[in-house]
C-alpha positions as CSV (number, residue, x, y, z in Angstrom):
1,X,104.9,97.0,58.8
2,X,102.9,99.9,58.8
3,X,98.7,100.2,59.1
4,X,98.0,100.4,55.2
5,X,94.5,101.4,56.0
6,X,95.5,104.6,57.6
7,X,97.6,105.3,54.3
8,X,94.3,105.2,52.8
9,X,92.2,107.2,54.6
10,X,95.5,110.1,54.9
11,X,95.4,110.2,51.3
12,X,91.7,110.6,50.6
13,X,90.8,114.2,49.4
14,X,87.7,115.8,48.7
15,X,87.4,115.7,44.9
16,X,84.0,118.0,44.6
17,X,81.5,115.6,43.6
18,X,78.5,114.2,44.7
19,X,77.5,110.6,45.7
20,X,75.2,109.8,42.5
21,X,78.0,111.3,40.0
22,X,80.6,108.8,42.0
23,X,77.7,105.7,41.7
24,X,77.6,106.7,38.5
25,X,81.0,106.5,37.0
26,X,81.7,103.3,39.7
27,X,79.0,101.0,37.9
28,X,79.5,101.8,34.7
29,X,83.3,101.9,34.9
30,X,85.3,99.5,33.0
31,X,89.2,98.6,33.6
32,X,90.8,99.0,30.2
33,X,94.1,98.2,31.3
34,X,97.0,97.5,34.1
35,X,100.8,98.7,32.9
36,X,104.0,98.8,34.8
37,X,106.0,101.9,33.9
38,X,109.0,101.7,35.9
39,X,110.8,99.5,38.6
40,X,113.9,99.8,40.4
41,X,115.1,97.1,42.5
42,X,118.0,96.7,44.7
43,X,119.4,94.2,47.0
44,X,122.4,94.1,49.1
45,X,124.2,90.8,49.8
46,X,123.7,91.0,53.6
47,X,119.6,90.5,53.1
48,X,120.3,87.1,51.1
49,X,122.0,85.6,54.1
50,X,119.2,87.0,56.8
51,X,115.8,87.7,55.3
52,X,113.9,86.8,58.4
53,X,115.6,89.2,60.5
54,X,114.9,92.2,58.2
55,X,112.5,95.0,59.0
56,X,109.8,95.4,55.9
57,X,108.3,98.7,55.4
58,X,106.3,99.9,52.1
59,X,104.0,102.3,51.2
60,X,102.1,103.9,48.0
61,X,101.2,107.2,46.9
62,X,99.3,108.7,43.7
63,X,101.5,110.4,41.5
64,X,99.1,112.0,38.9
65,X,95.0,111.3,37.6
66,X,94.1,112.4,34.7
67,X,90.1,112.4,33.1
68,X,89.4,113.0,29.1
69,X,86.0,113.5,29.1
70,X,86.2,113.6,25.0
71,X,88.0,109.5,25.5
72,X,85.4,108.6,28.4
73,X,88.8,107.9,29.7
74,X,90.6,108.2,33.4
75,X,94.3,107.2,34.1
76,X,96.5,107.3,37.4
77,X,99.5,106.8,37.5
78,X,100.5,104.7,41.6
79,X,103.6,104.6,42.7
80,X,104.4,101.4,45.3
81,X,107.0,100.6,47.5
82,X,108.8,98.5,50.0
83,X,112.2,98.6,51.9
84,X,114.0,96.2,54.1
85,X,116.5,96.8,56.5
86,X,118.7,95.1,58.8
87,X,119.3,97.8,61.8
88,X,120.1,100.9,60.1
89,X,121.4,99.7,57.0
90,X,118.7,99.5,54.0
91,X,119.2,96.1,52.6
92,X,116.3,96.2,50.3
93,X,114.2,99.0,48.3
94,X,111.9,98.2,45.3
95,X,109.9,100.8,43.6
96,X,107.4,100.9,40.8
97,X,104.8,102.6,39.0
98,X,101.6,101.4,37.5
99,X,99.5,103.2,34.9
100,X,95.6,102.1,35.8
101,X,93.4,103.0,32.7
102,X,89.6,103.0,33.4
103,X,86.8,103.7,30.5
104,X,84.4,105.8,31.8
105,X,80.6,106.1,30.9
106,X,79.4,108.7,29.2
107,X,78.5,112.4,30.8
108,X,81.1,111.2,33.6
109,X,82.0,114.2,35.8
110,X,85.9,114.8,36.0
111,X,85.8,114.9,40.1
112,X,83.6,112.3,40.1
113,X,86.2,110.3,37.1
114,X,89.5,111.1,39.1
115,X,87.7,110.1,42.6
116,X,86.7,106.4,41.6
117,X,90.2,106.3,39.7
118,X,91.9,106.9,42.9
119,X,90.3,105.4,45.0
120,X,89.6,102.1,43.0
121,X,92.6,102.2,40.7
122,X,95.3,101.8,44.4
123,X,93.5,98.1,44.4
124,X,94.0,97.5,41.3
125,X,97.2,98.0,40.7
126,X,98.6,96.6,43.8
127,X,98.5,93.0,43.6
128,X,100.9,93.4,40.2
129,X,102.9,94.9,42.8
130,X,103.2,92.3,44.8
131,X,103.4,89.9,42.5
132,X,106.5,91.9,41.5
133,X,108.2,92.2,44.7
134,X,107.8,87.9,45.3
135,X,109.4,87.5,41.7
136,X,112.2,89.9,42.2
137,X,112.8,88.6,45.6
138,X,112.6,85.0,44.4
139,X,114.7,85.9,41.7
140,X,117.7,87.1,44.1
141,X,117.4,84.3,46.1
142,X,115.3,85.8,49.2
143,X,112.4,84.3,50.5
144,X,109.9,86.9,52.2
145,X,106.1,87.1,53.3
146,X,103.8,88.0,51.1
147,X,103.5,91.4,50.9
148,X,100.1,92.5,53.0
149,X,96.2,93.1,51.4
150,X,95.3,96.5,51.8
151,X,91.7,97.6,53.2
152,X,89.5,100.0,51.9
153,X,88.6,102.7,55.0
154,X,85.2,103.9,55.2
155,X,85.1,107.6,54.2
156,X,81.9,108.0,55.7
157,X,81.3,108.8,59.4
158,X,79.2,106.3,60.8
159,X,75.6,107.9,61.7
160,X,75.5,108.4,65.8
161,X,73.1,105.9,67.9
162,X,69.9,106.6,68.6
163,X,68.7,107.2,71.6
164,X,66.4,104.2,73.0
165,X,63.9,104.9,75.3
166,X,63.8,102.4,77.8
167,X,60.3,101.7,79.4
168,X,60.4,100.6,82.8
């Protein structure tokens, strides 16, 4: 499977906002609600008879954020994913979206509303998504792995060591 934590850090983008406004909207923020949108799942037979043996692969991306300043209210919209195969042949592919919906407090900034809803809203959203994937998959018959945490990367470079004078 691929390292989840790079995903994150690849995806981060500068939104334009400062520390305190981020603070500000992430300690005041409240989740007003998790909701699947869409799912596709499909299995062929040959991953019912040798689950063990497939390759798993998945990933996520962000398909929109949205900020109403006038609603104190910031939604994204995450898309997740994961695919099995068996040698070349794709044996497995689920797909869904989530809608995370976060109220906001206000005098929010929208950079600083998008940025938390990004960031925090991917962590959210994706243990209904693997929830999904085991019920689908338990459903059909399979019996996988739990689908993998993801980690948070820091987006902060850590400050350089000091010097230390060494008497002697």
């Amino acid at each position: 499977m691929g390292d989840i934590s790079k995903e994150v850090a690849a995806e981060a983008k500068p939104a334009g906002f400062s520390g305190a406004e981020y603070n500000a909207v992430a300690t005041a923020a409240e989740l007003e609600g998790v909701n699947l949108l869409s799912t596709r799942f499909d299995v062929q037979p040959e991953a019912l008879s040798e689950p063990k043996d497939m390759k798993l692969s998945h990933g996520r991306k962000v398909l929109s954020c949205g900020f109403d300043a006038e609603r104190q209210s910031v939604v994204a919209i995450f898309q997740y994913n994961v695919q099995g195969k068996l040698g070349r042949k794709k044996v497995l592919d689920c797909t869904a979206d989530f809608a995370v919906m976060y109220h906001t407090p206000e005098g929010a900034t929208e950079g600083a509303a998008i940025g938390f809803c990004r960031n925090v809203g991917r962590f959210t959203a994706y243990p209904y998504f693997r929830t999904l994937v085991a019920q689908l998959t338990w459903n059909a018959g399979m019996v996988l792995p739990p689908l993998p945490t993801i980690a948070s990367t820091a987006h902060i470079p850590p400050k350089p060591k000091e010097k230390q004078i060494v008497e002697g």
